[in-house]
C-alpha positions as a Markdown table, in Angstrom:
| # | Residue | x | y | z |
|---|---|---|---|---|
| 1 | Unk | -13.3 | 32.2 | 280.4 |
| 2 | Unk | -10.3 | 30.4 | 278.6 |
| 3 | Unk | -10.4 | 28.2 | 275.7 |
| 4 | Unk | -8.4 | 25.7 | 277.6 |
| 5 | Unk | -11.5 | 25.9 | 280.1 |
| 6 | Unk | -13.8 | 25.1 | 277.1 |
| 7 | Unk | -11.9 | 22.2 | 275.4 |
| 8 | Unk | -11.5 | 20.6 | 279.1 |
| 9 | Unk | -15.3 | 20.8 | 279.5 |
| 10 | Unk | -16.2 | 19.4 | 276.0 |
| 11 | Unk | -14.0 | 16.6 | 276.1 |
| 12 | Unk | -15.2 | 15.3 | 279.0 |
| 13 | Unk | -19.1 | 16.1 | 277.5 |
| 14 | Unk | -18.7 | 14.0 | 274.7 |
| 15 | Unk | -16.1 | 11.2 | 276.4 |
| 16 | Unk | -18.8 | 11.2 | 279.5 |
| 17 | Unk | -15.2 | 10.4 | 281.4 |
| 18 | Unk | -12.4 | 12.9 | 283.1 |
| 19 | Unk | -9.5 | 10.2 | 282.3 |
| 20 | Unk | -10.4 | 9.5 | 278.8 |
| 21 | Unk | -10.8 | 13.2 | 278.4 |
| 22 | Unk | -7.5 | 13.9 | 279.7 |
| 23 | Unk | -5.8 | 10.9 | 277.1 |
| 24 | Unk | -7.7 | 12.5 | 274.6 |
| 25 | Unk | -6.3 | 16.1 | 275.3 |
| 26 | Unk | -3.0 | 14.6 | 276.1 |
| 27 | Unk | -2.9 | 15.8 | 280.1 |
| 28 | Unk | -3.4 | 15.1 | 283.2 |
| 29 | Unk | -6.3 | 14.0 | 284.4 |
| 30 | Unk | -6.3 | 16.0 | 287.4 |
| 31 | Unk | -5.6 | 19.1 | 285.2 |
| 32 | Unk | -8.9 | 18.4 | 283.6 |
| 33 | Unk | -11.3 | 18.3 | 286.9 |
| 34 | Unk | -9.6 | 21.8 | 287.4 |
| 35 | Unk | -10.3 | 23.5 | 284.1 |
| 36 | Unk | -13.9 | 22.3 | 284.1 |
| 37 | Unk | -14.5 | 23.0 | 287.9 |
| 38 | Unk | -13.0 | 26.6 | 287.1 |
| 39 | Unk | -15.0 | 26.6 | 284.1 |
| 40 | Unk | -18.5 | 25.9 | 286.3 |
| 41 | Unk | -17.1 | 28.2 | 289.1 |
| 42 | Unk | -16.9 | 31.1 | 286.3 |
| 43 | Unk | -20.0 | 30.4 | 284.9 |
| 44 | Unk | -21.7 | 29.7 | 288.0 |
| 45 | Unk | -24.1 | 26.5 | 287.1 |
| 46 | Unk | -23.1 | 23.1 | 287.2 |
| 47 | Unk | -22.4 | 21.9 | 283.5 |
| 48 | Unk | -21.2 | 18.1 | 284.9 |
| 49 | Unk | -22.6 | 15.6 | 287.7 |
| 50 | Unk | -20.0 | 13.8 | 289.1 |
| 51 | Unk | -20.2 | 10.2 | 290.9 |
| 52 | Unk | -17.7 | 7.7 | 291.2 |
| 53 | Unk | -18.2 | 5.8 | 288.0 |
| 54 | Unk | -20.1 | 8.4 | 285.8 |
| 55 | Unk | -20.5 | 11.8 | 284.4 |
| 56 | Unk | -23.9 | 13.3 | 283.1 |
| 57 | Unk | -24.4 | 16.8 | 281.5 |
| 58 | Unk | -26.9 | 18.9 | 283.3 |
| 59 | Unk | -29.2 | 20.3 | 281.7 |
| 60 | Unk | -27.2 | 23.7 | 282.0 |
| 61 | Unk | -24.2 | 21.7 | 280.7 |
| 62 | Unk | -26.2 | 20.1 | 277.6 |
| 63 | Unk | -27.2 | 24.0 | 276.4 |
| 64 | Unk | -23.4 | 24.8 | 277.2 |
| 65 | Unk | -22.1 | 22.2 | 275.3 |
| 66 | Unk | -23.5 | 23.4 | 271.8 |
| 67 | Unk | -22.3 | 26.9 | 272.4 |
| 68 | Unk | -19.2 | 25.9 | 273.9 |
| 69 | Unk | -18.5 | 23.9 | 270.1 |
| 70 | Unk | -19.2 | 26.5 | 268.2 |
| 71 | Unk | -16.8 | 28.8 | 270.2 |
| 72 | Unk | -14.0 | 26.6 | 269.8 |
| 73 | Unk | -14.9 | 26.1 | 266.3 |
| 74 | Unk | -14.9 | 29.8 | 265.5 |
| 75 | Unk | -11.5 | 30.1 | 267.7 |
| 76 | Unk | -10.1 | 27.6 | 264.8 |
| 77 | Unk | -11.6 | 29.7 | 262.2 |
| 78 | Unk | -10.0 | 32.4 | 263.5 |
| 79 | Unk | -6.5 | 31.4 | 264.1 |
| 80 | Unk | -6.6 | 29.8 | 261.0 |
| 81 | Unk | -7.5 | 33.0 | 259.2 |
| 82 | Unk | -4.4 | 34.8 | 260.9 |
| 83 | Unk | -2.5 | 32.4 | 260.0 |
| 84 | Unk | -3.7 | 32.6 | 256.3 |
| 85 | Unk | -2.9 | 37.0 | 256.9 |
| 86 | Unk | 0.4 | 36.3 | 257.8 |
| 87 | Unk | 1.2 | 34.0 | 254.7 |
| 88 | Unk | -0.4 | 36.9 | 252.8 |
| 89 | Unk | -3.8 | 34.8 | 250.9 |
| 90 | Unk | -6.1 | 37.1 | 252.7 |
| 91 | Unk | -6.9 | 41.2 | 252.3 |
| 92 | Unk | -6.5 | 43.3 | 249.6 |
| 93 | Unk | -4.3 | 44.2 | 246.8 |
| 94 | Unk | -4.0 | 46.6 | 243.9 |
| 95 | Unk | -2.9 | 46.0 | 240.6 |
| 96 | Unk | -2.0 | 48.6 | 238.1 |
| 97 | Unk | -1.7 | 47.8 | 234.7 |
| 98 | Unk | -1.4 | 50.1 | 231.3 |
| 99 | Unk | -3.9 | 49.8 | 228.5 |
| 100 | Unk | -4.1 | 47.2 | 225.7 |
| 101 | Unk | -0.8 | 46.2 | 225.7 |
| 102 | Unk | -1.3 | 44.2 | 229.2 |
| 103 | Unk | -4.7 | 43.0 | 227.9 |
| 104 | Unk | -4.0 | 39.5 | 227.3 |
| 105 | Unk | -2.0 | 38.8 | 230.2 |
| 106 | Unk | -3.9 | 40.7 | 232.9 |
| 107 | Unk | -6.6 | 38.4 | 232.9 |
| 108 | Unk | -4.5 | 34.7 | 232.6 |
| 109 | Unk | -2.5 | 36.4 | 235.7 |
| 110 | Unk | -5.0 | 37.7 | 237.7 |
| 111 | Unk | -7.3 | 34.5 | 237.5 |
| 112 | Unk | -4.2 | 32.1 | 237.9 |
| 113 | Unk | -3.8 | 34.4 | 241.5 |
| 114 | Unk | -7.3 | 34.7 | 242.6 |
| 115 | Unk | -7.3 | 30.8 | 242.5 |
| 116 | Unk | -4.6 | 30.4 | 244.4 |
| 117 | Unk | -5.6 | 33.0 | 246.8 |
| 118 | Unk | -9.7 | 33.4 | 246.4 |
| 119 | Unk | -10.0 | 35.4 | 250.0 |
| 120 | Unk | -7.7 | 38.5 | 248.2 |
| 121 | Unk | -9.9 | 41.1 | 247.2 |
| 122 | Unk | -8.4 | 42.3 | 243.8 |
| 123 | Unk | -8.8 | 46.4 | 243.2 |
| 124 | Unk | -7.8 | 46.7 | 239.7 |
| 125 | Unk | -6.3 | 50.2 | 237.8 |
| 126 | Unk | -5.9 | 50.9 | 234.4 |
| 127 | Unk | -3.2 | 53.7 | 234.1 |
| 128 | Unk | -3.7 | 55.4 | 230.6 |
């Protein structure tokens, strides 16, 4: 199952139309009726019933729907928290700082970064 697959399947859900769907996702609609058809083909159940003028979840396709928006939901979460790795505002770092001297500016620097970067776990040594 591809995300492509899932964001196909849930336009269509909540524009109840294939072409609208496919304006909305910026393709063709043709490319649409694939992925979801895949999608159902995958799955097994029909998610969609198709006439000429309408489409109505099934009742396989209304329980799919919710799950299928909080997969792509967590798939943004996700990427988003790569993306956030790679820019370095997430994991963990260790500062070492010596005694009383660094005292007053430890604490000004260290809350001035955890603001900026609250998902950092800070791991803090004193070296004496």
């Amino acid at each position: 199952m591809e995300l492509r697959h899932i964001r196909c399947f849930v336009a269509v859900a909540e524009e109840m139309h294939f072409g609208r769907a496919a304006e909305r996702l910026y393709v063709a609609q043709s490319a649409v009726s694939q992925q979801v058809k895949r999608l159902e083909q995958e799955l097994g159940v029909e998610l969609l019933t198709r006439n000429k003028r309408r489409v109505s979840l099934t009742e396989p396709g209304r329980v799919f729907l919710d799950e299928a928006r909080r997969t792509l939901w967590q798939a943004e979460k996700g990427a988003e928290a790569a993306k956030r790795a790679s820019r370095g505002q997430v994991g963990r770092i260790v500062v070492g700082f010596i005694g009383p001297t660094t005292y007053s500016i430890v604490p000004e620097v260290l809350g001035a970064y955890r603001k900026r970067f609250a998902d950092v776990e800070m791991v803090l040594h004193e070296w004496t």
